[in-house]
CHARMM internal coordinates of N, CA and C (Angstrom, degrees):
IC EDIT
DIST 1 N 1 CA 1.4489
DIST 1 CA 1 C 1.5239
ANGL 1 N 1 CA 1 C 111.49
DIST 1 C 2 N 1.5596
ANGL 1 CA 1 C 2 N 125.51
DIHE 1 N 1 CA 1 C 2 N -27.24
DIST 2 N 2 CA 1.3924
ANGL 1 C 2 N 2 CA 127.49
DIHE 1 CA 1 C 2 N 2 CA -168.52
DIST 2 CA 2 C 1.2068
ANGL 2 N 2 CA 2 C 85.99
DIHE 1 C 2 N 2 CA 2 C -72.07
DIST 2 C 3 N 1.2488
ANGL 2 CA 2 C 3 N 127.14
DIHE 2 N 2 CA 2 C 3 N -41.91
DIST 3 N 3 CA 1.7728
ANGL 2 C 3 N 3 CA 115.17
DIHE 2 CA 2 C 3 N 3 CA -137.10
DIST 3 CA 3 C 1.6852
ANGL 3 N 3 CA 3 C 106.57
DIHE 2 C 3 N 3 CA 3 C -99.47
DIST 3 C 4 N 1.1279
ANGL 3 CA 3 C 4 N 108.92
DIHE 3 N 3 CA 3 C 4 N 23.62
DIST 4 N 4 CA 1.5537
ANGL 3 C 4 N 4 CA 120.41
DIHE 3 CA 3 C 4 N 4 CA -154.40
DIST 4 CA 4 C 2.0051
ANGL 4 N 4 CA 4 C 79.80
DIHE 3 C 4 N 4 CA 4 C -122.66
DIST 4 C 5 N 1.2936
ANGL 4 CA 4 C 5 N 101.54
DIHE 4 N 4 CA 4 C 5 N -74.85
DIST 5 N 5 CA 1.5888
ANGL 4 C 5 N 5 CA 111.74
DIHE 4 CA 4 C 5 N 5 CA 165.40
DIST 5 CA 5 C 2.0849
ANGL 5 N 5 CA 5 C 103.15
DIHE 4 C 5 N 5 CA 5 C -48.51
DIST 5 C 6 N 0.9088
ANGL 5 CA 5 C 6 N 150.01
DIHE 5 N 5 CA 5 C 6 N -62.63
DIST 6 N 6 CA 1.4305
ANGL 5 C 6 N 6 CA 138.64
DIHE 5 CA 5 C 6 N 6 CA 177.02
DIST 6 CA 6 C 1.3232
ANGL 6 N 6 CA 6 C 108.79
DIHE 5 C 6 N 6 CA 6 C -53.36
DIST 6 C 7 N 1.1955
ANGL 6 CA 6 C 7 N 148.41
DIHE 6 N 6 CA 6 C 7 N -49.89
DIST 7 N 7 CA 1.6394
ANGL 6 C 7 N 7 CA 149.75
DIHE 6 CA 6 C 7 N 7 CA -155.80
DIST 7 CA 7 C 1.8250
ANGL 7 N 7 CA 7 C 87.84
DIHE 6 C 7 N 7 CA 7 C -88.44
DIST 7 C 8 N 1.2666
ANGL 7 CA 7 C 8 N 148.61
DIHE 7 N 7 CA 7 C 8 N 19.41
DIST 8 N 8 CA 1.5034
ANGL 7 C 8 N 8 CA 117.36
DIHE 7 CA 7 C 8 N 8 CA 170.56
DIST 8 CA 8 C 1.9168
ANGL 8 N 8 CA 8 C 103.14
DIHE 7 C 8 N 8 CA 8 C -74.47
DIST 8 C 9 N 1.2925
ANGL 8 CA 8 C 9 N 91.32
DIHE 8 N 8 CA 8 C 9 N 136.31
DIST 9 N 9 CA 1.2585
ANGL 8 C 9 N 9 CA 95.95
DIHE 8 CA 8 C 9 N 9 CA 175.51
DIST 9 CA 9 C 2.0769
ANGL 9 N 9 CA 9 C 94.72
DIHE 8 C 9 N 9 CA 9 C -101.18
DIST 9 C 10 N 1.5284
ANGL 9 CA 9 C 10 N 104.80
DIHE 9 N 9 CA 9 C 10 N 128.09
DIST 10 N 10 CA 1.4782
ANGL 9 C 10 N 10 CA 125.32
DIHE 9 CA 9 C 10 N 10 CA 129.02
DIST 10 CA 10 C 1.7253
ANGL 10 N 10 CA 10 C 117.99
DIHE 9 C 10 N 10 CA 10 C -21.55
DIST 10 C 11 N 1.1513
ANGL 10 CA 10 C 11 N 108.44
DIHE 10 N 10 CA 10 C 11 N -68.00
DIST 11 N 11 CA 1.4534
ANGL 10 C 11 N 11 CA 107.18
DIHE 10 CA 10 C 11 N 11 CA -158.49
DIST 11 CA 11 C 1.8498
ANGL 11 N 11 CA 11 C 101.39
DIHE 10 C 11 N 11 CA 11 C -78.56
DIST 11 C 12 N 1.0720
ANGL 11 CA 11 C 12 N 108.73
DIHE 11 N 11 CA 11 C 12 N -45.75
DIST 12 N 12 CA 1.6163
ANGL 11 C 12 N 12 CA 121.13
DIHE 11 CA 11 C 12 N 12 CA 162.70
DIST 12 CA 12 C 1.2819
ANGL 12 N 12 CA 12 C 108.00
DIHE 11 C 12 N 12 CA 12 C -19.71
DIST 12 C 13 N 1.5727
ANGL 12 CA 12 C 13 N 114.68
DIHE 12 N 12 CA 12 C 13 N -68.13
DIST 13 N 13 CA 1.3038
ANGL 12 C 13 N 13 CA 117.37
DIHE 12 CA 12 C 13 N 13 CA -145.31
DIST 13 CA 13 C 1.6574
ANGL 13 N 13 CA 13 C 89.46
DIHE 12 C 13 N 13 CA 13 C -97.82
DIST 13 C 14 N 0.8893
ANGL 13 CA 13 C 14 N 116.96
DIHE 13 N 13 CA 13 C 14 N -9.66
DIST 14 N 14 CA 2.0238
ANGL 13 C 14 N 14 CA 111.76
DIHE 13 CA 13 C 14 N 14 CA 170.74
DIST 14 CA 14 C 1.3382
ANGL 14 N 14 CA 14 C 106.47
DIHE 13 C 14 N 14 CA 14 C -64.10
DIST 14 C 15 N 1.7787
ANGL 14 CA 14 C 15 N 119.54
DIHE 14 N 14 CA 14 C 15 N -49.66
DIST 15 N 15 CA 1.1871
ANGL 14 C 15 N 15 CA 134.16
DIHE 14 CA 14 C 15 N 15 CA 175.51
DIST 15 CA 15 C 1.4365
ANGL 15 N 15 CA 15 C 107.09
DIHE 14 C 15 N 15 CA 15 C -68.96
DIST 15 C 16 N 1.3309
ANGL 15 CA 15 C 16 N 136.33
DIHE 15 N 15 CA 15 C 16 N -30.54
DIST 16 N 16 CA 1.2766
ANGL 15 C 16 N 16 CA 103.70
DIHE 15 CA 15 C 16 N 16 CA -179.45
DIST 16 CA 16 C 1.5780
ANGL 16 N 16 CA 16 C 111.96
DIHE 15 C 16 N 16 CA 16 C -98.00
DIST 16 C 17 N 1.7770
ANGL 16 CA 16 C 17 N 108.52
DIHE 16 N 16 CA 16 C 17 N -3.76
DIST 17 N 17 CA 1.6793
ANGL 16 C 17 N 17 CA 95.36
DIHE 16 CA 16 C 17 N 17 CA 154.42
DIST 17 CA 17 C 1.6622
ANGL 17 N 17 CA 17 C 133.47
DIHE 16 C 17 N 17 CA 17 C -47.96
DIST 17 C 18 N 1.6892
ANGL 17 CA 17 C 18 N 73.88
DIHE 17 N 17 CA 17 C 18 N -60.25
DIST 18 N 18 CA 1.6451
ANGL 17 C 18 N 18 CA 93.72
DIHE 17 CA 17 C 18 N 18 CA -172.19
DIST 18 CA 18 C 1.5866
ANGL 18 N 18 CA 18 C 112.44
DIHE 17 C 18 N 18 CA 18 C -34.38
DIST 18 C 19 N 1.3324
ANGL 18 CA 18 C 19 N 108.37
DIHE 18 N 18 CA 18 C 19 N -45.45
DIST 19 N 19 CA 2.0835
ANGL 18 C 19 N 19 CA 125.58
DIHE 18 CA 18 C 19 N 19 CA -165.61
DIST 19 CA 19 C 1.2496
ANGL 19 N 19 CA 19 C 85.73
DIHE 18 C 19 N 19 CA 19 C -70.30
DIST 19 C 20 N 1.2990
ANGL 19 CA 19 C 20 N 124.34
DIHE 19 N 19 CA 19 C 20 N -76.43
DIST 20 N 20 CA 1.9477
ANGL 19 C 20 N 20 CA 120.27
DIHE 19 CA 19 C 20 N 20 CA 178.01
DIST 20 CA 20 C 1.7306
ANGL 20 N 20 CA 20 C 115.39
DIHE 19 C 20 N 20 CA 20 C -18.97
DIST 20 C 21 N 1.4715
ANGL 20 CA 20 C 21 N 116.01
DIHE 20 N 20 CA 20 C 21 N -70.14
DIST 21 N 21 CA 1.1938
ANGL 20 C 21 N 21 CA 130.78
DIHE 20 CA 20 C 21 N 21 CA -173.75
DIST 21 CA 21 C 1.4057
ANGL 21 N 21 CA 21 C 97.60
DIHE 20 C 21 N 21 CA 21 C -74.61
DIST 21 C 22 N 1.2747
ANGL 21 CA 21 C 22 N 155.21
DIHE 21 N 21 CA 21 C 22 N -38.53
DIST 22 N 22 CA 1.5017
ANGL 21 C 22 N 22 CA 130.30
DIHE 21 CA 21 C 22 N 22 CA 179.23
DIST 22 CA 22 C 1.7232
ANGL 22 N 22 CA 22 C 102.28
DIHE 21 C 22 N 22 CA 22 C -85.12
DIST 22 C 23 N 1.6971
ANGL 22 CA 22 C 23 N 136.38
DIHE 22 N 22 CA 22 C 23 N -30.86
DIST 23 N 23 CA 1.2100
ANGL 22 C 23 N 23 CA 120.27
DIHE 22 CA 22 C 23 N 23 CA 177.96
DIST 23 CA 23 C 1.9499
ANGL 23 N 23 CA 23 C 95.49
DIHE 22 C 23 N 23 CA 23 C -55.98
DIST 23 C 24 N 1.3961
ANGL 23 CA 23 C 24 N 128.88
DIHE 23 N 23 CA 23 C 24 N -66.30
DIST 24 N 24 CA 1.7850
ANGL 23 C 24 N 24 CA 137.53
DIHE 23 CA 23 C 24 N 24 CA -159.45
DIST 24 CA 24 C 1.6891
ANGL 24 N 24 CA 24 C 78.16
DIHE 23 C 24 N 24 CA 24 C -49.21
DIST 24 C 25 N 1.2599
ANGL 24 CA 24 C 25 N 136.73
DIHE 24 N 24 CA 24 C 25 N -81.40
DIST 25 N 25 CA 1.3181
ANGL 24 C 25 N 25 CA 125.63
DIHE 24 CA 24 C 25 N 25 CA -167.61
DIST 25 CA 25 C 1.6180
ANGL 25 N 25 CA 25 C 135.62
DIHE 24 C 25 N 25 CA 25 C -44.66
DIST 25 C 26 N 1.5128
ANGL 25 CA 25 C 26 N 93.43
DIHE 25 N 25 CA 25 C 26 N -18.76
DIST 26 N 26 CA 1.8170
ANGL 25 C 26 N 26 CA 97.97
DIHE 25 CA 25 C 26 N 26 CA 175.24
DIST 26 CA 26 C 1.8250
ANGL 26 N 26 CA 26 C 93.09
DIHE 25 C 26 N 26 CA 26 C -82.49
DIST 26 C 27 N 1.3336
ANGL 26 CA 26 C 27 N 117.89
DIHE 26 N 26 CA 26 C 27 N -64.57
DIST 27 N 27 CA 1.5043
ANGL 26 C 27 N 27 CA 125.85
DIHE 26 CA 26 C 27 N 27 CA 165.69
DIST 27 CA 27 C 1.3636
ANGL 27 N 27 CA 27 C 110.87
DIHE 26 C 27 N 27 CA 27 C -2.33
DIST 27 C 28 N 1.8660
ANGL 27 CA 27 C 28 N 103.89
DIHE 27 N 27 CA 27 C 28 N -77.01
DIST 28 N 28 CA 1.1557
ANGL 27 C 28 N 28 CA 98.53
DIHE 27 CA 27 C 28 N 28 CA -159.68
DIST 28 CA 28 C 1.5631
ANGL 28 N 28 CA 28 C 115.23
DIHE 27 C 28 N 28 CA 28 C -79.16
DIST 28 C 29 N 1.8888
ANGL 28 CA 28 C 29 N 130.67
DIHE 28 N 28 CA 28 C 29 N -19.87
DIST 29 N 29 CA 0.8418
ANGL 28 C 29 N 29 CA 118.80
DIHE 28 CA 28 C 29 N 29 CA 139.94
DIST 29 CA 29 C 1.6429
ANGL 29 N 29 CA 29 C 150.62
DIHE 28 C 29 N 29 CA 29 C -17.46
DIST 29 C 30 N 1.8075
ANGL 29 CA 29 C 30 N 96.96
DIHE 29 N 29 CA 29 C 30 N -62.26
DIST 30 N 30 CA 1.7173
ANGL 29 C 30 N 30 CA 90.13
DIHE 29 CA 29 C 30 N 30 CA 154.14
DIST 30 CA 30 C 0.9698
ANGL 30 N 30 CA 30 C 150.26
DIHE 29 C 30 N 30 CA 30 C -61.65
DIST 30 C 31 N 1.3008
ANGL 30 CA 30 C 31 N 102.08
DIHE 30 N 30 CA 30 C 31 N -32.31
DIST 31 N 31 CA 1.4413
ANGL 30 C 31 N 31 CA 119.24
DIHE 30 CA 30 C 31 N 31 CA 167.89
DIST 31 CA 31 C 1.4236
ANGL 31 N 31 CA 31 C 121.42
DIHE 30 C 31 N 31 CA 31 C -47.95
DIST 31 C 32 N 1.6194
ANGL 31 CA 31 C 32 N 110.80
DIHE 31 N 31 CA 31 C 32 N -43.30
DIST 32 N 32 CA 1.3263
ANGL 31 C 32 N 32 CA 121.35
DIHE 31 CA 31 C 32 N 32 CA -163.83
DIST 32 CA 32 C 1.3640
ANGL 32 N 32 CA 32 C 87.46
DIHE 31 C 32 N 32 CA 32 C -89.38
DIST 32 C 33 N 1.0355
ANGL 32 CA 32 C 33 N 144.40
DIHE 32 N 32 CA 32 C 33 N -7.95
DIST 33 N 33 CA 1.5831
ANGL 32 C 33 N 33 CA 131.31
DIHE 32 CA 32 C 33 N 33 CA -158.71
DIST 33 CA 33 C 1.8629
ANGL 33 N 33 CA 33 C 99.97
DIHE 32 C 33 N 33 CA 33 C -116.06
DIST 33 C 34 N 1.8019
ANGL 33 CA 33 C 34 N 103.76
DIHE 33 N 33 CA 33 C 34 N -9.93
DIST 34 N 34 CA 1.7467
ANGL 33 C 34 N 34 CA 89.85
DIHE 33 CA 33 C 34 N 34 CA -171.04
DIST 34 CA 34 C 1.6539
ANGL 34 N 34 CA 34 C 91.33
DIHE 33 C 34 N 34 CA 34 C -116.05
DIST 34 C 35 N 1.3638
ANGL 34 CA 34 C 35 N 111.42
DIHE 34 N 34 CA 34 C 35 N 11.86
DIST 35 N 35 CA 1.8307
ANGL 34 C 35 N 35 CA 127.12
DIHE 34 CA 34 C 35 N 35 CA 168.96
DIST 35 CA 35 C 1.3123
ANGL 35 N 35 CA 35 C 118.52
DIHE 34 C 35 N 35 CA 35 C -83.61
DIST 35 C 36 N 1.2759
ANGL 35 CA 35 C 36 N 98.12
DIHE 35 N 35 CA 35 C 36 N -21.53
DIST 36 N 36 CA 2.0433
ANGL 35 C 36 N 36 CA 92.99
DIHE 35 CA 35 C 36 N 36 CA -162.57
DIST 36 CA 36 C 1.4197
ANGL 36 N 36 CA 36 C 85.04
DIHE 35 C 36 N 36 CA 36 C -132.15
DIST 36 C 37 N 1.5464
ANGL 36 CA 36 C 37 N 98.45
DIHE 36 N 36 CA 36 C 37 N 173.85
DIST 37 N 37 CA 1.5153
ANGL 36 C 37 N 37 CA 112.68
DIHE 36 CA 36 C 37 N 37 CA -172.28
DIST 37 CA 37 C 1.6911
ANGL 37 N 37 CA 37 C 110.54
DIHE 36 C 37 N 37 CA 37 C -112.29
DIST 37 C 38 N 1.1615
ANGL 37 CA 37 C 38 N 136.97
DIHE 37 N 37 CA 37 C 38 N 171.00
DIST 38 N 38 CA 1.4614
ANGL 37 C 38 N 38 CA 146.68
DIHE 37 CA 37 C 38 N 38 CA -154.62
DIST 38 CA 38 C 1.6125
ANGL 38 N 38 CA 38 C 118.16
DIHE 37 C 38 N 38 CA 38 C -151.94
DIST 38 C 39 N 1.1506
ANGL 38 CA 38 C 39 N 124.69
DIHE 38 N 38 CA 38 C 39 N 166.78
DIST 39 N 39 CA 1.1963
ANGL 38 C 39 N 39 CA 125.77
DIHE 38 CA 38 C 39 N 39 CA 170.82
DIST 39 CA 39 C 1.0283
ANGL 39 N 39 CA 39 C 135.23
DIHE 38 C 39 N 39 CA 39 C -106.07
DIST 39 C 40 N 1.1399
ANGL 39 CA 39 C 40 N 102.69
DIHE 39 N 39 CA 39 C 40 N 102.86
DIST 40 N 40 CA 1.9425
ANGL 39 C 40 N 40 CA 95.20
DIHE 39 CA 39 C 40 N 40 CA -178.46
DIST 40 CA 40 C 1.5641
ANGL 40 N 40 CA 40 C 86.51
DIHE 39 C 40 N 40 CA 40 C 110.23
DIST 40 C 41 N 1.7797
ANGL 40 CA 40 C 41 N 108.71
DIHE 40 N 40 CA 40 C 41 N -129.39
DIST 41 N 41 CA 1.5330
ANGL 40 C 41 N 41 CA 118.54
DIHE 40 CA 40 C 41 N 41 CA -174.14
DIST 41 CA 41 C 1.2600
ANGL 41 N 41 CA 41 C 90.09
DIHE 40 C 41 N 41 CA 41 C -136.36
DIST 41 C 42 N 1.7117
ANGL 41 CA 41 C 42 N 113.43
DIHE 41 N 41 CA 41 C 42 N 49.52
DIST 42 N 42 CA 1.4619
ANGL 41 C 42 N 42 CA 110.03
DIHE 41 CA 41 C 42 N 42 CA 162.73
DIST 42 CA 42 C 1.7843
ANGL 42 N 42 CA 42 C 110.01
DIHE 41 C 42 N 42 CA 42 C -81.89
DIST 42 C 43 N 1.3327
ANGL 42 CA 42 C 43 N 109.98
DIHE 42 N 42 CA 42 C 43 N -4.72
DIST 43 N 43 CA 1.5756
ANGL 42 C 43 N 43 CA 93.30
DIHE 42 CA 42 C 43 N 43 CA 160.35
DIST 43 CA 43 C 1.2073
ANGL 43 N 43 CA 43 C 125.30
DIHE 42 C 43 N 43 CA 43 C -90.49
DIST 43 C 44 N 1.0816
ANGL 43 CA 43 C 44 N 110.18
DIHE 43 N 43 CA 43 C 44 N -32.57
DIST 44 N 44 CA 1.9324
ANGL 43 C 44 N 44 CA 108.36
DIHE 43 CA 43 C 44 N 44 CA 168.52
DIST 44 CA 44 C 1.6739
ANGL 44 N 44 CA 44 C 102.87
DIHE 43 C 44 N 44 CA 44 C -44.75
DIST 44 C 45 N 0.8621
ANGL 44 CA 44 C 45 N 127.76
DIHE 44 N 44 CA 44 C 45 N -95.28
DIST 45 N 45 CA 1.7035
ANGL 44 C 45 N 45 CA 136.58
DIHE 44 CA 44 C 45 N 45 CA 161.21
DIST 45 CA 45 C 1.4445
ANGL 45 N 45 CA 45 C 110.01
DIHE 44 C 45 N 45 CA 45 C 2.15
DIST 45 C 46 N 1.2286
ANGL 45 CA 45 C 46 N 117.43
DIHE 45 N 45 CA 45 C 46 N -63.17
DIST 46 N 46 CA 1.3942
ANGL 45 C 46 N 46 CA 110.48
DIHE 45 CA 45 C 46 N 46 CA 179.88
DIST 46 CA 46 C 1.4730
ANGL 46 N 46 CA 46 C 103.17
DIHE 45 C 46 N 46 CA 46 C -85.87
DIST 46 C 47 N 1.0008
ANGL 46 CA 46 C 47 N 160.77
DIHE 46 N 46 CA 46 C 47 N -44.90
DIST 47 N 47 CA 1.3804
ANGL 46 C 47 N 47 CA 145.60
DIHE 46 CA 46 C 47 N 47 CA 157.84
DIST 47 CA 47 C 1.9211
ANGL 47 N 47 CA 47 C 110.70
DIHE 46 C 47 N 47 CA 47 C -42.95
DIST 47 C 48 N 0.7683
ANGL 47 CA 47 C 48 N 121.24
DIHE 47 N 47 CA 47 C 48 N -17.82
DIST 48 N 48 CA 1.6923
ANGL 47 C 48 N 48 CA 134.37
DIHE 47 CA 47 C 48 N 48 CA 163.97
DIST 48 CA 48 C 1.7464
ANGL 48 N 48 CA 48 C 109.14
DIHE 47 C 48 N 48 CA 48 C -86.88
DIST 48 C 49 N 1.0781
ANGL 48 CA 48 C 49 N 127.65
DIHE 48 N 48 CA 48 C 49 N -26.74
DIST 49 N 49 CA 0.8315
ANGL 48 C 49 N 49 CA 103.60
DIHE 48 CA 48 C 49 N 49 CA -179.28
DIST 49 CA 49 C 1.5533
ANGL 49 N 49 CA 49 C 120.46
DIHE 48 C 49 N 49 CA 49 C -99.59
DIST 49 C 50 N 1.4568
ANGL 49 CA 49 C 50 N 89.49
DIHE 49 N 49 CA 49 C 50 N -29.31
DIST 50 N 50 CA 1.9637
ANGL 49 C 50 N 50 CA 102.29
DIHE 49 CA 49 C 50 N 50 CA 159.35
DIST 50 CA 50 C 1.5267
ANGL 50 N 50 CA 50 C 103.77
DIHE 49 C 50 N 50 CA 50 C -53.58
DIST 50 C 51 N 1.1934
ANGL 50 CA 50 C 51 N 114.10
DIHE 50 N 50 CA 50 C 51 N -80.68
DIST 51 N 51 CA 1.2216
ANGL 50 C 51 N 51 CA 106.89
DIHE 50 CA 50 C 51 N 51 CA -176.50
DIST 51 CA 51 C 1.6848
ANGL 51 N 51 CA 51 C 119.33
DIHE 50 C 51 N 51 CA 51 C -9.21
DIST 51 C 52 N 1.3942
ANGL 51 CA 51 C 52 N 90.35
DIHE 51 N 51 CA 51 C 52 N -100.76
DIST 52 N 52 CA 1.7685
ANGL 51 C 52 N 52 CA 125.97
DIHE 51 CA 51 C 52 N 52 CA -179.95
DIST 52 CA 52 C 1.7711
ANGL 52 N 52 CA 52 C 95.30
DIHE 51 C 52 N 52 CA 52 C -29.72
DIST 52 C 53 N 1.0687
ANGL 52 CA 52 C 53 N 110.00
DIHE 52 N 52 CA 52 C 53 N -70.21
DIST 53 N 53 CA 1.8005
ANGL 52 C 53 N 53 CA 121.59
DIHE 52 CA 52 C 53 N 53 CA 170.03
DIST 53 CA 53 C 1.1613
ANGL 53 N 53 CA 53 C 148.55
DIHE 52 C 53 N 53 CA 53 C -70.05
DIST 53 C 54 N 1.3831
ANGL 53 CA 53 C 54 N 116.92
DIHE 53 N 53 CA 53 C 54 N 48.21
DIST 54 N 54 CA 1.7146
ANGL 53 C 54 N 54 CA 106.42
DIHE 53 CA 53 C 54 N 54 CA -133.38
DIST 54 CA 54 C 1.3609
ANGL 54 N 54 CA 54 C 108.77
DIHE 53 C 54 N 54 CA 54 C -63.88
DIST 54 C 55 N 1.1440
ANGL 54 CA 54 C 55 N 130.61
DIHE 54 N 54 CA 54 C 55 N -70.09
DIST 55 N 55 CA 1.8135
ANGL 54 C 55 N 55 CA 135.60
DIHE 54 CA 54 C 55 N 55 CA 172.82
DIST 55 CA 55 C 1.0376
ANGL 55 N 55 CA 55 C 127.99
DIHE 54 C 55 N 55 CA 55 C -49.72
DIST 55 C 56 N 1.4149
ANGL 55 CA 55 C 56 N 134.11
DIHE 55 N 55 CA 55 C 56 N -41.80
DIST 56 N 56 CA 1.2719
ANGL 55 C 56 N 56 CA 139.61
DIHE 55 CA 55 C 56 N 56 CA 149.38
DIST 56 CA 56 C 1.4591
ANGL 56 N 56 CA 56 C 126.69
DIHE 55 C 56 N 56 CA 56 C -53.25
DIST 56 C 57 N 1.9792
ANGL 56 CA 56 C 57 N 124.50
DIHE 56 N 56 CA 56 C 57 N -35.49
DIST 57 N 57 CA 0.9469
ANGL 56 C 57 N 57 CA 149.69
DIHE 56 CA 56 C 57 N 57 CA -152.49
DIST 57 CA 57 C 1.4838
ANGL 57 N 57 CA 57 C 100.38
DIHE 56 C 57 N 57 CA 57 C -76.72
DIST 57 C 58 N 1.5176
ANGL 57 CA 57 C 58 N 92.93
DIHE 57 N 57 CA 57 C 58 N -58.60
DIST 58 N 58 CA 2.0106
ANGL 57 C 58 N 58 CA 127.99
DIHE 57 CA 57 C 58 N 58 CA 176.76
DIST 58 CA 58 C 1.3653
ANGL 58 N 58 CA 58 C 99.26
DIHE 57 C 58 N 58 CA 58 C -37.90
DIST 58 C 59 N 1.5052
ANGL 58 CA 58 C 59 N 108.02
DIHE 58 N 58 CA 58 C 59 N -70.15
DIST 59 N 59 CA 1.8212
ANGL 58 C 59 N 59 CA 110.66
DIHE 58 CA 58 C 59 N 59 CA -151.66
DIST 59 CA 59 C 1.6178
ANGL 59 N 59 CA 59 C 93.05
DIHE 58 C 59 N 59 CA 59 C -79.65
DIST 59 C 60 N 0.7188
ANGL 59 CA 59 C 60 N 121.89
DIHE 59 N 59 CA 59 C 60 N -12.79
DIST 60 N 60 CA 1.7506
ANGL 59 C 60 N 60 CA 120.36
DIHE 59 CA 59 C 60 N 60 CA -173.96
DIST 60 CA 60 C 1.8944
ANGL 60 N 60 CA 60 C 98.18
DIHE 59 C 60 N 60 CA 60 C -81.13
DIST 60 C 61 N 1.1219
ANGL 60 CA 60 C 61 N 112.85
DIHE 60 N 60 CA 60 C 61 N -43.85
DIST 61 N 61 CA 1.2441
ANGL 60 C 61 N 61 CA 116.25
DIHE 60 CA 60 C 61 N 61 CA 175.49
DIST 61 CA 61 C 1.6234
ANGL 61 N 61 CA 61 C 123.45
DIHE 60 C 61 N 61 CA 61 C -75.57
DIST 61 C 62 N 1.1050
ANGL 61 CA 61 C 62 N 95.43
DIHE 61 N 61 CA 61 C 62 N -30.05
DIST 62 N 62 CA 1.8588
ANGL 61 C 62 N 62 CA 119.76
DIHE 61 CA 61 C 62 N 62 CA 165.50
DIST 62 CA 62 C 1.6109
ANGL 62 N 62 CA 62 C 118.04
DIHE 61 C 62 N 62 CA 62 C -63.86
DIST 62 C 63 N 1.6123
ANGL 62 CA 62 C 63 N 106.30
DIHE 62 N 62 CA 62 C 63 N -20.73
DIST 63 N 63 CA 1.3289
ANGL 62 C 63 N 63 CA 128.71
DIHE 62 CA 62 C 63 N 63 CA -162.36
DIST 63 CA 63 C 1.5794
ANGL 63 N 63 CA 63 C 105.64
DIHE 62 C 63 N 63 CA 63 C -101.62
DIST 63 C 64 N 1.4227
ANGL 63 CA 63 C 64 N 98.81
DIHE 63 N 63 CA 63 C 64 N -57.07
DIST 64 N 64 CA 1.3681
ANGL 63 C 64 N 64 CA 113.70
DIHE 63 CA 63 C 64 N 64 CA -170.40
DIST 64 CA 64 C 1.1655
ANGL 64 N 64 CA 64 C 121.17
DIHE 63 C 64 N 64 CA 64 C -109.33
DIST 64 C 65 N 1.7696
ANGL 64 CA 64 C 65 N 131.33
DIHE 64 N 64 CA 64 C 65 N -54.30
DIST 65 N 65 CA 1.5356
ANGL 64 C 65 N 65 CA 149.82
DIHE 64 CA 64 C 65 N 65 CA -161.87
DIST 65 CA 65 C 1.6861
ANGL 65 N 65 CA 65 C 99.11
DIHE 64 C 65 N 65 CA 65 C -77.75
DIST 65 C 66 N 1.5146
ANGL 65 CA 65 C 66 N 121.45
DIHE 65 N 65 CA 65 C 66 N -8.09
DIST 66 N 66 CA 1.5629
ANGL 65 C 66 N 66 CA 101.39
DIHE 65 CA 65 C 66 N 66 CA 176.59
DIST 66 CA 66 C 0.9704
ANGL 66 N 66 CA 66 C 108.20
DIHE 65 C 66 N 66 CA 66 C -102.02
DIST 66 C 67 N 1.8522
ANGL 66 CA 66 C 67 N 129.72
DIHE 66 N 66 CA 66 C 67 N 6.81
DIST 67 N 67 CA 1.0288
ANGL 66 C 67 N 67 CA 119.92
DIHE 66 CA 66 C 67 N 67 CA 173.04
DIST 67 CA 67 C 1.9203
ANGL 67 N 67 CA 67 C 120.20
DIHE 66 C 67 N 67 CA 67 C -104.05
DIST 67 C 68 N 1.4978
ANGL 67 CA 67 C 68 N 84.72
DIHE 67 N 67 CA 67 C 68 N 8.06
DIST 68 N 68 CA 1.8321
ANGL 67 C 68 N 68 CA 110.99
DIHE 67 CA 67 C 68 N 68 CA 179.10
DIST 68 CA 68 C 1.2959
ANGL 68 N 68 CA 68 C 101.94
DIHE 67 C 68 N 68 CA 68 C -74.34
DIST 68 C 69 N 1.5512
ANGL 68 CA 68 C 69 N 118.01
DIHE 68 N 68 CA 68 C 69 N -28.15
DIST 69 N 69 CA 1.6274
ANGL 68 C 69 N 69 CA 104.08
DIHE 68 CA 68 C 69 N 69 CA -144.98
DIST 69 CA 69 C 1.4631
ANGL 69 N 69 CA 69 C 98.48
DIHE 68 C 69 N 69 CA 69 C -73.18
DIST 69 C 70 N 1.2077
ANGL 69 CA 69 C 70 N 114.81
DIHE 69 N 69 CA 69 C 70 N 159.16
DIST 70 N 70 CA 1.8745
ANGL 69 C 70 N 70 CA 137.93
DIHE 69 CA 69 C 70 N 70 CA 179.44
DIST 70 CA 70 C 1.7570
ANGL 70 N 70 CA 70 C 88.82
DIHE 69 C 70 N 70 CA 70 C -68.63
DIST 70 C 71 N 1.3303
ANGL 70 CA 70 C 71 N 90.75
DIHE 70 N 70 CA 70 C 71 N 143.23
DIST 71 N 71 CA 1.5002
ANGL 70 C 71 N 71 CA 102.70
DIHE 70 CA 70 C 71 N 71 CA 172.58
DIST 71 CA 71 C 1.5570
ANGL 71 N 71 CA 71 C 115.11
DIHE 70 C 71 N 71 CA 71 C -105.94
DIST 71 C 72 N 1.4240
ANGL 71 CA 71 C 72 N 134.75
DIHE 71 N 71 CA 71 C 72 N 98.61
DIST 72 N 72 CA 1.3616
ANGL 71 C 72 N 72 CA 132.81
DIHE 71 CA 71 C 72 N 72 CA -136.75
DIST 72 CA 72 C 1.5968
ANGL 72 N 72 CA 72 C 107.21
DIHE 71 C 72 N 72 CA 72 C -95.12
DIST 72 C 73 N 1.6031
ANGL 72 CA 72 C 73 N 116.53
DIHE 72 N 72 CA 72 C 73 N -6.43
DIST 73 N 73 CA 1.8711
ANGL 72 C 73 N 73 CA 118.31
DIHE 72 CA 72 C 73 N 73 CA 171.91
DIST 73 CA 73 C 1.6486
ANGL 73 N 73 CA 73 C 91.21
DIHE 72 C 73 N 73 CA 73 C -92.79
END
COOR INIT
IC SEED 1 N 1 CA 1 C
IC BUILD
């Protein structure tokens, strides 16, 4: 039991945040991207680019694609 409590690795558990918080962020990306509507086949594209991209794909869409969405009132 000590040695289970002595071996936590720091760097471990940074890395297994990071995978947690970018898988909930690709998630909630799609979600938001197969909820709302787009112009043209700017949702194909952004569902392609999450996909194909996941972490990079996300914040780029987080950045840019939530300010694409159609405003429906």
């Amino acid at each position: 039991m000590d040695k289970i409590i002595n071996d936590f690795s720091i760097g471990l558990f940074i890395w297994q945040a990071f995978i947690l918080l970018s898988i909930g962020l690709w998630i909630y990306c799609l979600i938001d991207i197969l909820k709302n509507k787009f112009a043209q086949n700017d949702k194909l594209i952004w569902i392609l680019l999450v996909l194909l991209i996941p972490f990079i794909g996300s914040l780029l869409y987080l950045l840019i694609g939530k300010n694409k969405k159609l405003k429906l009132n």
